[in-house]
matplotlib code that plots the C-alpha trace (Angstrom):
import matplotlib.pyplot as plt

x = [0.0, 1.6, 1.5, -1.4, -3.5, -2.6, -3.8, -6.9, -7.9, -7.5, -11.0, -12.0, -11.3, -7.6, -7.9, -6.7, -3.9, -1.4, -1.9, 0.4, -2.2, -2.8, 1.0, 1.7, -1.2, -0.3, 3.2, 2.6, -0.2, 2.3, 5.0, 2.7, 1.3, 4.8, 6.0, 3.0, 3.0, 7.0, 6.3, 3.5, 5.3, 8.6, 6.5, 4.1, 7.0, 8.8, 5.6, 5.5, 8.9, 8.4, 5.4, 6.6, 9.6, 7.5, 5.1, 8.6, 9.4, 6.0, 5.4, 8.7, 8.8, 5.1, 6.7, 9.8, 7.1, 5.1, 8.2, 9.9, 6.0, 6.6, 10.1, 8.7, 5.9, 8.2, 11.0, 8.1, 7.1, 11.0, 11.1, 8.5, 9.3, 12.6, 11.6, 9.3, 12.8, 14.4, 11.5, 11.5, 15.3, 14.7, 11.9, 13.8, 13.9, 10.4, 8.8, 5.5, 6.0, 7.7, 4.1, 2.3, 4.2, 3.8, -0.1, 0.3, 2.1, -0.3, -3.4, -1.5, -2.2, -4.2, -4.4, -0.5, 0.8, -1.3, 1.3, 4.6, 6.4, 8.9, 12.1, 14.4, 18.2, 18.0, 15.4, 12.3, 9.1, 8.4, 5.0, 3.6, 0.4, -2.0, -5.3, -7.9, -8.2, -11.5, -9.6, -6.3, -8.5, -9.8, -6.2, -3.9, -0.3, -0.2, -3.1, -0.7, 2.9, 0.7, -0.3, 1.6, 3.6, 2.2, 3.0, 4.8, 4.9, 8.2, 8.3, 8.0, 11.3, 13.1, 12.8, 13.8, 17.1, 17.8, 17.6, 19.9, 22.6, 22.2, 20.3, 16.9, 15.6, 12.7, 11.4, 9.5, 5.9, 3.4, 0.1, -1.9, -3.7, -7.1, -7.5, -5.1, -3.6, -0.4, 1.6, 5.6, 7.5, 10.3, 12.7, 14.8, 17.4, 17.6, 20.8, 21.5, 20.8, 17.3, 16.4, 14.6, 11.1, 9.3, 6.7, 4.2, 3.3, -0.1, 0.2, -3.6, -3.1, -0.3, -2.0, -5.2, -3.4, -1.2, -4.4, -6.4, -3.4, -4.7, -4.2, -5.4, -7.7, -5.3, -2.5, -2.2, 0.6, 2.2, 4.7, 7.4, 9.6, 13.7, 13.5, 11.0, 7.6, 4.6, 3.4, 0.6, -1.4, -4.5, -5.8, -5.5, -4.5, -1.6, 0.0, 3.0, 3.4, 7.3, 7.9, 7.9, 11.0, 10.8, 11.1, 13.7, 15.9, 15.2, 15.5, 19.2, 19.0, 17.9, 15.1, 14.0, 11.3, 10.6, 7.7, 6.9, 3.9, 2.0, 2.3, -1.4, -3.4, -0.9, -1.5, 1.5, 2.3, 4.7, 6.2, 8.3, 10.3, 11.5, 12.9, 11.7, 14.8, 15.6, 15.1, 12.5, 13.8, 10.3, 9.9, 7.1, 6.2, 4.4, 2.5, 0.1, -1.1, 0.4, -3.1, -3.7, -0.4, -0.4, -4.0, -2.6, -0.1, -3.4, -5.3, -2.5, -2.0, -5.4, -5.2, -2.2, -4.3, -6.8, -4.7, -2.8, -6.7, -7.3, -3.7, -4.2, -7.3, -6.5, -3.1, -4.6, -7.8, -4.8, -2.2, -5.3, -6.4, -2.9, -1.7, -5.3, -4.6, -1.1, -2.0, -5.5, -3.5, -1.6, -4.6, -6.2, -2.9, -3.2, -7.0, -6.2, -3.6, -5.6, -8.3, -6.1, -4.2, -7.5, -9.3, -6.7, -9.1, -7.2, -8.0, -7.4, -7.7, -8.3, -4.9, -5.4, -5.0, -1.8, 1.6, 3.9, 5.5, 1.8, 0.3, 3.2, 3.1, -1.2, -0.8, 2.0, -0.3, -2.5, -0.4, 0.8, -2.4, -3.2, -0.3, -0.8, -4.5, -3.0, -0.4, -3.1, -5.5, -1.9, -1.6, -5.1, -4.6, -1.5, -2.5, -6.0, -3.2, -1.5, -4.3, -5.3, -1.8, -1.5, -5.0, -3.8, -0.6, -2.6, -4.6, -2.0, 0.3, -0.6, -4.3, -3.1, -0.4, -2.6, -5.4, -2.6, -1.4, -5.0, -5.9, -2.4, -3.0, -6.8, -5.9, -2.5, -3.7, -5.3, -2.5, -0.3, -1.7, -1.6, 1.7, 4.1, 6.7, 4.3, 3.1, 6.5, 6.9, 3.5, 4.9, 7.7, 5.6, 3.4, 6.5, 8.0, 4.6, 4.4, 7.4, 6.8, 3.4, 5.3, 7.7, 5.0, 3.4, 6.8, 7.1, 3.7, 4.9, 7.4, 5.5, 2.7, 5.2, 8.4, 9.8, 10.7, 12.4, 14.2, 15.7, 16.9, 19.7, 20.0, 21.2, 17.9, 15.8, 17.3, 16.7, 13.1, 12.3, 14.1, 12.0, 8.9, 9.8, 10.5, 7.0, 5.4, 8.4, 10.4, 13.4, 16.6, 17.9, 21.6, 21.9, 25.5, 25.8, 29.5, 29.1, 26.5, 26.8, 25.9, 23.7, 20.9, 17.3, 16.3, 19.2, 18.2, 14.7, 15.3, 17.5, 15.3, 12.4, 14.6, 15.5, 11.8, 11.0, 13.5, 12.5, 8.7, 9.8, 12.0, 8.9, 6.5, 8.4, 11.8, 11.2, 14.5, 15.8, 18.4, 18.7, 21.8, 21.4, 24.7, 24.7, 28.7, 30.3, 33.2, 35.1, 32.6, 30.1, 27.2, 26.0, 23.6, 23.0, 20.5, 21.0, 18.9, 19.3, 15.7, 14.0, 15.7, 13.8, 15.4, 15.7, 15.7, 12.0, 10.4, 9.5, 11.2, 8.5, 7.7, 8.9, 8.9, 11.9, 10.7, 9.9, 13.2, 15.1, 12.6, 13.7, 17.6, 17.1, 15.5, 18.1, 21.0, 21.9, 22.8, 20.8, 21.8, 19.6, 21.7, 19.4, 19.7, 17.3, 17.7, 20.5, 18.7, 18.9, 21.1, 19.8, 22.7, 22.0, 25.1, 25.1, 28.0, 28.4, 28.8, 31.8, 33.3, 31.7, 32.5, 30.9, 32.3, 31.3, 29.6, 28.0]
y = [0.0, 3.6, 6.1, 8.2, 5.3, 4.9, 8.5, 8.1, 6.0, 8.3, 8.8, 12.5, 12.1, 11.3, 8.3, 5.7, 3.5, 5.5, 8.5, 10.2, 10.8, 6.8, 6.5, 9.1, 8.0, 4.4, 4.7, 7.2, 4.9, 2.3, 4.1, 5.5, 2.0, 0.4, 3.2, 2.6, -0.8, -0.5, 2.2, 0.3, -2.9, -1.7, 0.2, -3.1, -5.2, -2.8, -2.6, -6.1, -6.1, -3.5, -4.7, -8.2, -7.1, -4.3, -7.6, -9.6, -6.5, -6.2, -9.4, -10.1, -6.9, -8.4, -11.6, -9.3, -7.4, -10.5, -12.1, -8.7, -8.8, -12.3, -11.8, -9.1, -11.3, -14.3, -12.1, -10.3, -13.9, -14.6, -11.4, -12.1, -15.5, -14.4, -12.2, -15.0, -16.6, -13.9, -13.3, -17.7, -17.4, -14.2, -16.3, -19.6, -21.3, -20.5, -23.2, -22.2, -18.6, -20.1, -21.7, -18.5, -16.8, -19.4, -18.8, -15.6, -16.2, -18.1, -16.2, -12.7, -14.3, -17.8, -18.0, -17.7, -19.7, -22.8, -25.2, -24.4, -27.1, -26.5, -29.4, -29.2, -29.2, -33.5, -33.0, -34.0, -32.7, -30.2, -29.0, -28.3, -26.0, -26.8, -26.1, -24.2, -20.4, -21.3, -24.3, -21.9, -19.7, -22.5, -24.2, -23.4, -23.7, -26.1, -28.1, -27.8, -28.7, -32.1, -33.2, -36.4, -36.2, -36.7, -38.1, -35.0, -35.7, -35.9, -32.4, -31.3, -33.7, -32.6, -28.9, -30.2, -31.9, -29.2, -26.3, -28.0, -29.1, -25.2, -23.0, -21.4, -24.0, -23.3, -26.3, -26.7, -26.5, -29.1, -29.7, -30.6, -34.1, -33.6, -29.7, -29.9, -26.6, -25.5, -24.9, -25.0, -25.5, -23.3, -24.5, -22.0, -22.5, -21.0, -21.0, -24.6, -25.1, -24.2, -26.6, -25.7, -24.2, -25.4, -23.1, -24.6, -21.3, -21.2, -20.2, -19.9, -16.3, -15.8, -18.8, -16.7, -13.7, -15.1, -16.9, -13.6, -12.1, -12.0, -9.7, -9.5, -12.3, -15.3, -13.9, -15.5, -16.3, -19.7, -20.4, -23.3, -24.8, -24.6, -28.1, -27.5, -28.3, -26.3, -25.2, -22.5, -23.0, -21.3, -25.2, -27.1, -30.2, -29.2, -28.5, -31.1, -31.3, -30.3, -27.2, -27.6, -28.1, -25.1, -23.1, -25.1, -23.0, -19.8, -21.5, -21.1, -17.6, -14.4, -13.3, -14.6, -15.0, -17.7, -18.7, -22.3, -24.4, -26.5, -30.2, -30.4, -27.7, -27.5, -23.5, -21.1, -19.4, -16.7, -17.3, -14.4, -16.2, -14.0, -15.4, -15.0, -14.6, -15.2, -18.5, -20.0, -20.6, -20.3, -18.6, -16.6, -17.5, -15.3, -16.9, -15.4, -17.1, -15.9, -14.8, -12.7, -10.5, -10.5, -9.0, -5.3, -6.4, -7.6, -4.4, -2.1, -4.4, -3.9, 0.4, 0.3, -2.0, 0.9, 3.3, 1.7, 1.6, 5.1, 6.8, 4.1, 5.4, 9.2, 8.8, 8.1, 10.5, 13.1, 11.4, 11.4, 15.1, 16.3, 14.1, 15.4, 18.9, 18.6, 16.9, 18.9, 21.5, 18.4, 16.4, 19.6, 20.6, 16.8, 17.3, 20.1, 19.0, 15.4, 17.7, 20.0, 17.0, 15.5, 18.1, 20.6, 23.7, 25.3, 26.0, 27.7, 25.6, 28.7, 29.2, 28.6, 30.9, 28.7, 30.5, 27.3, 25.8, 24.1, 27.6, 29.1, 26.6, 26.9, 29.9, 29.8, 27.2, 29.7, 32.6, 30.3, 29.2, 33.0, 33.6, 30.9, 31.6, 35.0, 33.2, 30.6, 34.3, 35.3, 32.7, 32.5, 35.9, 35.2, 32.1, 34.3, 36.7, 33.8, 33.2, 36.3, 36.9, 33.8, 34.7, 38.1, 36.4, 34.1, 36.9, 39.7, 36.8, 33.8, 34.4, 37.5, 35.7, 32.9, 35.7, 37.1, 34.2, 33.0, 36.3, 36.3, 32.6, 32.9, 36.0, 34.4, 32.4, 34.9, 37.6, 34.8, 34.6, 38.4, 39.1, 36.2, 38.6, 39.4, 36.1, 35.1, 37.8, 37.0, 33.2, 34.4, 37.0, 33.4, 31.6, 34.2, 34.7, 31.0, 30.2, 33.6, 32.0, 28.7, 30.4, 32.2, 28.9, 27.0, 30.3, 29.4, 26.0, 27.2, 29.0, 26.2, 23.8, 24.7, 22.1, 21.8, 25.7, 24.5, 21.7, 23.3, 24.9, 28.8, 29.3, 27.5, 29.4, 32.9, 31.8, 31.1, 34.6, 36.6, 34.3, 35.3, 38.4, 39.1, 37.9, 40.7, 43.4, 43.4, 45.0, 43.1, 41.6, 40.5, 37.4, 36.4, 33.3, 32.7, 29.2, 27.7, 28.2, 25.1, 26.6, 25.2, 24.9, 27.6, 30.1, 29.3, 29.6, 33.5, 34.5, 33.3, 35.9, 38.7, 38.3, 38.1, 41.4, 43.1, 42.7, 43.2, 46.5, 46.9, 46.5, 48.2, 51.3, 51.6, 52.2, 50.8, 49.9, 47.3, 45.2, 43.0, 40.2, 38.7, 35.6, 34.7, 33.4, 35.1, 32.8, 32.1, 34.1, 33.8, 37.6, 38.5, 42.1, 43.1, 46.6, 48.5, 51.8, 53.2, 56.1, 55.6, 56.8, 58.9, 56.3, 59.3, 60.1, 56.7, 54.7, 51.4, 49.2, 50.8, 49.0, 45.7, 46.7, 45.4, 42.0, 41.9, 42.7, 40.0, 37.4, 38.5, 38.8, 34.9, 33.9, 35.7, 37.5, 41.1, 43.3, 46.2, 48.9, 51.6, 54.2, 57.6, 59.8, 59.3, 57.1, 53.2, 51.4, 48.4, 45.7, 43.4, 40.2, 38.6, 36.0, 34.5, 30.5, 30.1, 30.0, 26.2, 25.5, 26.4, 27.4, 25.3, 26.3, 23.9, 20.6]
z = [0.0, -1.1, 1.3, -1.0, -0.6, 3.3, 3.5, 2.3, 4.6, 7.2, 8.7, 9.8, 13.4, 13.0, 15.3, 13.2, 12.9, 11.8, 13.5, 15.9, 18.7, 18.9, 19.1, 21.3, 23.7, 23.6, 24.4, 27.0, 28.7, 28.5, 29.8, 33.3, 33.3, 33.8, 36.1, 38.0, 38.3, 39.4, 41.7, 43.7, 43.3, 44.8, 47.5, 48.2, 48.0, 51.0, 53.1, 53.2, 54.5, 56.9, 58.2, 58.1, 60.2, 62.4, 63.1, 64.5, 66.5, 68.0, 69.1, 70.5, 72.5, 73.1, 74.7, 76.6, 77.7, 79.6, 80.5, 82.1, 84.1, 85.3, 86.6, 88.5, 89.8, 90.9, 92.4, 94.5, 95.8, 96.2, 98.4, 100.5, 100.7, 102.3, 104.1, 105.9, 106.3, 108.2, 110.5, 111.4, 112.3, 114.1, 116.6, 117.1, 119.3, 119.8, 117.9, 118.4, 116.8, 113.9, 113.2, 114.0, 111.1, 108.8, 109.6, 109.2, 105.6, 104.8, 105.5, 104.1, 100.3, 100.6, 96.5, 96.6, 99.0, 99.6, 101.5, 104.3, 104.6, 107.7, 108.1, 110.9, 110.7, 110.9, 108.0, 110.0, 109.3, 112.0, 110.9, 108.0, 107.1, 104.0, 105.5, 104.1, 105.6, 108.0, 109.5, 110.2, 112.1, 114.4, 114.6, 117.8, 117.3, 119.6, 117.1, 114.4, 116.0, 117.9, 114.0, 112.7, 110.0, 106.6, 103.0, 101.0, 97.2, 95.7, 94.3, 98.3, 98.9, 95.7, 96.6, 100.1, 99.2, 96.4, 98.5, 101.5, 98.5, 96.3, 98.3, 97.8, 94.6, 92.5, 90.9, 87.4, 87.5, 88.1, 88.3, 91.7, 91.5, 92.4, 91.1, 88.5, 89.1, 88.8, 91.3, 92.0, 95.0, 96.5, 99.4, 101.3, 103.5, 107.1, 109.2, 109.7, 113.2, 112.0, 108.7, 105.7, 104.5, 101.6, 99.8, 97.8, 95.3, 93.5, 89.8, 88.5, 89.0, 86.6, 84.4, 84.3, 83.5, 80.6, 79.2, 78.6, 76.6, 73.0, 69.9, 66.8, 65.6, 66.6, 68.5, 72.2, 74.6, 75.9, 78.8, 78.4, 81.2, 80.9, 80.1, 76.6, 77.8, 77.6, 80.9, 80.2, 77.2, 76.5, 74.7, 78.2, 76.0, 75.3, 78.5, 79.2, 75.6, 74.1, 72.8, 68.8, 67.2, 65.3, 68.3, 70.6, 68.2, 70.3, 73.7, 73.5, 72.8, 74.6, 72.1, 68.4, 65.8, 63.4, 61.1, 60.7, 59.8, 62.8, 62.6, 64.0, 61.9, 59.0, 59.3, 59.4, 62.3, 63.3, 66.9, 68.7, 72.1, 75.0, 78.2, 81.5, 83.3, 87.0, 88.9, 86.6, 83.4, 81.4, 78.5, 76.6, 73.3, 71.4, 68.8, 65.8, 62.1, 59.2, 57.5, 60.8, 60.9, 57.6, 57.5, 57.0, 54.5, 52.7, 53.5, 52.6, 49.6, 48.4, 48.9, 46.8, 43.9, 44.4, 44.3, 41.2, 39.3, 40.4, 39.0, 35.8, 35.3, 36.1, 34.5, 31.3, 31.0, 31.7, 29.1, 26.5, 27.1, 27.4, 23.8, 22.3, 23.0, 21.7, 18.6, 17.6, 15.4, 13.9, 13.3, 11.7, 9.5, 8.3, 7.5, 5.6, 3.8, 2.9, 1.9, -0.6, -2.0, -3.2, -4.3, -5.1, -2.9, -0.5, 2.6, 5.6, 9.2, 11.7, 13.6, 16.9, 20.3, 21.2, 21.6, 21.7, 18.6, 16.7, 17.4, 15.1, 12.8, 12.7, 11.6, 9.4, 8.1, 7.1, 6.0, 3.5, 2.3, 2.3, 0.2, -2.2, -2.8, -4.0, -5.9, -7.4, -8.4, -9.8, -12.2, -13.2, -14.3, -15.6, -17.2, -18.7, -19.9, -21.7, -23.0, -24.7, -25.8, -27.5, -29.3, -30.4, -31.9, -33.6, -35.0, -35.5, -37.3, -38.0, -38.9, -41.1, -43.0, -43.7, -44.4, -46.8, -48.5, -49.4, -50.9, -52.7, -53.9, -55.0, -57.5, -58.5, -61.4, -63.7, -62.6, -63.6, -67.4, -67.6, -66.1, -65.3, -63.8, -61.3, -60.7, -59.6, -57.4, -56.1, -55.6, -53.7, -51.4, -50.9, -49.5, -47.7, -45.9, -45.2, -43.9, -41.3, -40.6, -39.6, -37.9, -35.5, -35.2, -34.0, -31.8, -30.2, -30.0, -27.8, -25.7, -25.1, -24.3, -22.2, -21.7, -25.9, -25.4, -22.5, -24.6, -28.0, -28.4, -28.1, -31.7, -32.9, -30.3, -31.5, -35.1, -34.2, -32.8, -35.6, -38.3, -36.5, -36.0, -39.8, -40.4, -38.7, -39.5, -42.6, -40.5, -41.2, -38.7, -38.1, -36.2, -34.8, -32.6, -31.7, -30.3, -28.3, -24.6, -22.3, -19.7, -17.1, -18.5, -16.5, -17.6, -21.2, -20.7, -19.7, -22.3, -24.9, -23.0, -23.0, -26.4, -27.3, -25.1, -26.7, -30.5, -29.1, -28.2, -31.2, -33.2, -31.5, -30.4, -32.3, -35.9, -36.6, -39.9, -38.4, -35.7, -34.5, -31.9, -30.5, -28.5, -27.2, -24.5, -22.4, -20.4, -17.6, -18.6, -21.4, -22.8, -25.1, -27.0, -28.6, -30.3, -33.0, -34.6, -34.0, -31.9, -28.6, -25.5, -22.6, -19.9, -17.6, -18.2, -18.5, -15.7, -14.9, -15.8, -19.4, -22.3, -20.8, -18.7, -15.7, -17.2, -18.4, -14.9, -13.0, -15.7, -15.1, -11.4, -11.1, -12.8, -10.7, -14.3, -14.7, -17.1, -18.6, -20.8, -23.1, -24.7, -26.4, -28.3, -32.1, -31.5, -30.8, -28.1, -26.7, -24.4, -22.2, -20.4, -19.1, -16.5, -14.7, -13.7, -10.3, -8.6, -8.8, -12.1, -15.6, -19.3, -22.4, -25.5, -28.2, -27.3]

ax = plt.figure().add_subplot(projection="3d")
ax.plot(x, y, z, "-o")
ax.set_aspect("equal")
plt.show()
């Protein structure tokens, strides 16, 4: 397909295929679509890192937080518990106020210290105290030091032994048989003449506390033992149960986080560890599913889709008003110019109000339509002029000849039987006339079709003008061609006019009675002259463009040639066209 025939299919609107606004709208949508898309991807892709890592951060400061709390919790029992030491040693050997404290201890916080457990220095049971608070207040000392010993359970014993061997021991947790609550055992030391004490420390307090921790829509907390095992759950089943392995990683350490999936559920959780610290050795797990902390990843996820739709969407209605303004004066200029190239009307397209580049060229758009409609009104009336000049030629010489020569021919026969000398001369007046006749006629020729005067050669061309010339005026004329001078088409063209003007002139103004036309060439110039020996005129009082001059000097001056005009009253006048080649080129003469 030419590019013609891909221009007519260009529909009014200018939104086709080929048209710059689709281009420029498409690669610029691409273009804000891709930065877009890189922009939220790069900022989607950070969130989720931040937030991922903010989520770490939170929920192990979370399990610092609750571990930091139970430290304080078990070294406030540790304190008082010591302080309950200090204050048996203080009353020995007064056994009986040793069991009065020990109420007393007991009764201060019932749901924290539910047995007291006292051993002498041989490591018999002394007394112990494990009775509910209405009993205590109906119990004597004496009631209490007169009881038989009892069965302890081993972690009373193990405490027992521990404490004597290390000092004050704190034992793991366990649960009581009957109640199944938690509880652990702490034996301190006294001096040794005294023995050892045994506490026996409720936990549902702490457990109750820890259980009502929760965040989010899954997050809880979990205690483990220093050995691994879970001892506060907010799922009783799975108390006693080993810490998962994906975890036992962080035991060793101070702090961590880690992400697994669940053996059990087969979901993925995210688990942040912080130790307890002191005596205990637990630790706080923090756990949480992946789909819960990862619920404002999601959220913020889906604002930056939205947002991604919304600047697509804006992006583009800006991209397509901004490339549709741009390209209105060039869709308009392409109208226009479709519009001239097939129907050959021009046009104007209304310059527009803009003051960037397409504003200037809008309305240099339309100056030179402006200027060529006056150029087009030019040439009609040039071309009307033609016209009518061509039609008097034909008239004033062709038509007249012809007019001539039949009149001579019709009476030639009988003037030939009278007077044969007279016939001849008639015969010859015959030929002379039609030879002038077909001179005029090639001179027309000439003037109909350029392109044939741009090809001959100048010799020919000057021999043309002077036949038809002679024609219409009997003067003689002197022709002298030197050589023939290569020149452009153009340069030729114009020295054949000026040669015409001039014996227009000659024979309408001069009156001469002979006329010499020289046509030479001088090194790297080509001149012609044209002289006669007529009237003259006084150059002085005759305006520039009289006499054809000034069609002379534009066909010199288009063709960068210099014309010259010598005159004098009674003395004829002398017209000089001599153009120069340009510089780097060169005239030879002949072909």
């Amino acid at each position: 397909m030419t590019l013609e025939e891909k221009t007519s299919l260009l529909p009014k609107n200018g939104w086709v295929k080929f048209s710059l606004k689709r281009q420029l709208v498409t690669s610029s949508v691409i273009f804000w679509i891709v930065a877009v898309s890189v922009v939220s991807l790069a900022f989607l892709g950070f969130g989720q890192s931040y937030m991922l890592q903010e989520t770490s951060q939170r929920n192990t400061q979370i399990a610092s937080i609750i571990g930091r709390d139970l430290n304080a919790q078990v070294a406030e029992i540790l304190a008082d518990a010591r302080n309950f030491t200090r204050h048996l040693e203080l009353l020995n050997p007064d056994l009986s106020g040793q069991v009065g404290a020990a109420v007393s201890l007991r009764l201060s916080a019932p749901q924290r210290y539910r047995s007291i457990y006292f051993y002498d220095s041989q490591g018999v049971l002394r007394f112990y105290i494990n009775d509910s608070v209405d009993n205590l207040f109906r119990l004597t000392s004496a009631e209490i030091l007169a009881r038989p010993a009892v069965p302890v359970n081993d972690s009373v014993l193990d405490a027992y032994r521990s404490s004597r061997t290390q000092g004050t021991f704190l034992s793991e947790v366990a649960f009581s048989p009957i109640e199944n609550i938690p509880v652990m055992h702490l034996g301190l030391p006294l001096n040794p003449a005294l023995g050892t004490v045994v506490l026996e420390i409720d936990l549902q307090g702490i457990w109750g506390g820890i259980q009502q921790i929760t965040f989010g829509q899954t997050g809880f907390v979990y205690l483990v033992s220093r050995s691994g095992e879970i001892i506060a759950h907010r799922e009783p089943a799975m108390i006693g149960r080993p810490l998962p392995e994906e975890i036992s990683v962080l035991i060793a350490g101070n702090e961590g986080f880690v992400e697994y999936t669940e053996a059990e559920s087969g979901q993925v959780v995210l688990s942040a560890f912080s130790p307890v610290g002191g005596l205990t050795g637990w630790g706080v797990i923090v756990q949480q599913s992946e789909a819960d902390a990862h619920a404002p990843i999601d959220r913020m996820a889906a604002t930056i889709v939205a947002l991604w739709v919304a600047m697509g969407v804006i992006g583009t209605a800006a991209i397509f008003r901004a490339v549709s303004n741009l390209t209105s004066p060039i869709v308009k200029l392409t109208e226009a110019t479709n519009s001239i190239a097939a129907t050959g009307k021009l046009a104007r397209i209304s310059a527009s109000d803009r003051t960037d580049e397409l504003g200037q060229l809008s309305r240099s758009f339309d100056r030179m339509i402006e200027r060529l409609q006056a150029t087009e009104g030019k040439l009609e009336h040039a071309a009307a002029e033609e016209r009518n000049r061509l039609a008097r030629d034909l008239h004033d010489a062709v038509s007249q000849t012809l007019f001539s020569t039949c009149i001579i021919a019709e009476v030639l026969p009988k003037l030939w039987a009278k007077n044969p000398e007279e016939g001849r001369r008639r015969l010859d007046e015959i030929q002379r006339l039609t030879r002038g006749a077909l001179a005029e006629m090639r001179t027309l020729l000439f003037e109909l079709r350029p392109q044939v005067l741009a090809d001959a050669d100048m010799s020919y061309l000057l021999r043309q003008l002077v036949e038809s010339f002679n024609t219409r005026q009997p003067t003689p004329v002197d022709l002298q061609v030197s050589e023939e001078c290569q020149m452009t088409p153009e340069v030729k063209v114009a020295f054949y006019r000026v040669a015409q003007e001039a014996l227009n002139n000659i024979a309408k103004h001069a009156q001469a009675n002979h006329i010499i036309i020289q046509m030479r060439c001088e090194g790297g110039s080509a001149v012609l002259s044209v002289g006669d020996d007529g009237l003259g005129f006084d150059r002085s009082a005759t305006r520039p463009e009289s006499l054809g001059l000034g069609i002379m000097r534009d066909r010199a001056r288009d063709i960068g040639a210099d014309l010259e005009v010598k005159s004098e009253i009674g003395r004829g006048t002398v017209v000089n066209l001599k153009w120069r080649l340009p510089a780097g080129e060169e005239i030879h003469g002949g072909d």
